[in-house]
Structure formats: C-alpha cells, structure tokens
C-alpha positions in Angstrom: 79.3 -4.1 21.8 80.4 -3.1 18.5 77.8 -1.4 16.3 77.8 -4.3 13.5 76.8 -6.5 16.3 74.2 -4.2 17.7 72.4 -4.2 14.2 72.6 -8.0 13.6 70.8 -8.4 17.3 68.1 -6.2 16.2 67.5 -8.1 13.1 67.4 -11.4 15.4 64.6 -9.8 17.5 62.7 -8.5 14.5 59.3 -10.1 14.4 58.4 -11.4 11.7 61.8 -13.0 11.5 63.9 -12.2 9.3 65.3 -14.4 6.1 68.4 -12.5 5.6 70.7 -13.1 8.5 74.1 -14.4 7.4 75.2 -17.1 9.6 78.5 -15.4 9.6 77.3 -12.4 11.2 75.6 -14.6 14.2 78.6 -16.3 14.6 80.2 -12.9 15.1 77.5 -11.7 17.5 78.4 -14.7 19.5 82.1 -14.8 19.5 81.8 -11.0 20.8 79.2 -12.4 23.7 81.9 -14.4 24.6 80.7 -18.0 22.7 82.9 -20.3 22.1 82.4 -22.1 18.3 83.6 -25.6 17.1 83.1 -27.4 14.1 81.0 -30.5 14.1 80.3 -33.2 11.5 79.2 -32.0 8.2 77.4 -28.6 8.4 76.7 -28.7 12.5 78.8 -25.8 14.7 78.6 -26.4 18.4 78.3 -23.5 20.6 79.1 -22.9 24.4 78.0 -20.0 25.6 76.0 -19.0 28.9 77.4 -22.2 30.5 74.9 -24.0 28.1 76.4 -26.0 25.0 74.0 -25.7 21.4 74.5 -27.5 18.0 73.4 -25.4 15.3 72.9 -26.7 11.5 74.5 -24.4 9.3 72.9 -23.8 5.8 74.8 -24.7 2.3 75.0 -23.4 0.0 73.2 -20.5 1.1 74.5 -17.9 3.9 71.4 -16.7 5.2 70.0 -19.0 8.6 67.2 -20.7 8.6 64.4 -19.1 10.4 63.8 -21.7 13.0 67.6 -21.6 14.3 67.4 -17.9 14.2 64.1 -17.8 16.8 65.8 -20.3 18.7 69.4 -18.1 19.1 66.9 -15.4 19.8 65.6 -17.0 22.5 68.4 -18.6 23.8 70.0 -14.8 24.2 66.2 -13.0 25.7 66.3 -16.2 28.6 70.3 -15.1 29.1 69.3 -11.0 29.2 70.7 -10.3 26.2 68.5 -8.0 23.8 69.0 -5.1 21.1 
C-alpha cells in the first residue's frame, strides 16, 4: 500500500473522528483496495468492494466527508481485516 494511503487509513481509524478527510483521498484508499466506484444520481457514488456493494453521499460543496460515512467506511474495512 502506498504511503498516502497508509496515512489516510490512519486518519479513518482515529478516534475521535476526524473532520478533515477529503473524499477524494477515500476514494483513493479504495480504488488501491481494489473498490470499484460508480457514479450515482446527484451526489451518491456506489461502491463494490469485499463482494459487498455501498452507496455513499458525497458532500458539496465541501471536500471533507461527513463523519458518519467516515465511521461507517471505517467499519466496513475493520469487519473486512483491513486496518492502519
């Protein structure tokens, strides 16, 4: 895993959680775990990864994720064995 992606994973598994996370970067973290990523309607992405398929809202204007989808990607990846 390439170091960028290392650091974001450790800021999702920072407690409390963290307001700064680009969506940009998680979607990086999960292209590189293998995720695949399709646009929805509006600001939804849909994600497949693990087998499992997610729909995520993504924030707009702002490029930072909203807390509540970041604890649940975080727990999506600990319940798939994937942690900093």
């Amino acid at each position: 895993m390439k170091k960028k992606s290392q650091i974001i994973l450790k800021k999702l598994f920072t407690h409390p959680v963290s307001a700064n996370v680009k969506w940009s970067e998680i979607e990086m973290l999960l292209a590189e775990l293998g995720a695949e990523i399709s646009e929805r309607e509006g600001s939804r992405v849909g994600i497949k990864l693990f087998g499992d398929r997610r729909v995520f809202h993504r924030l707009h204007p702002s490029p930072n994720t909203d807390k509540g989808a970041i604890a649940s990607i975080r727990d999506w990846l600990k319940v798939n064995g994937v942690k900093p």
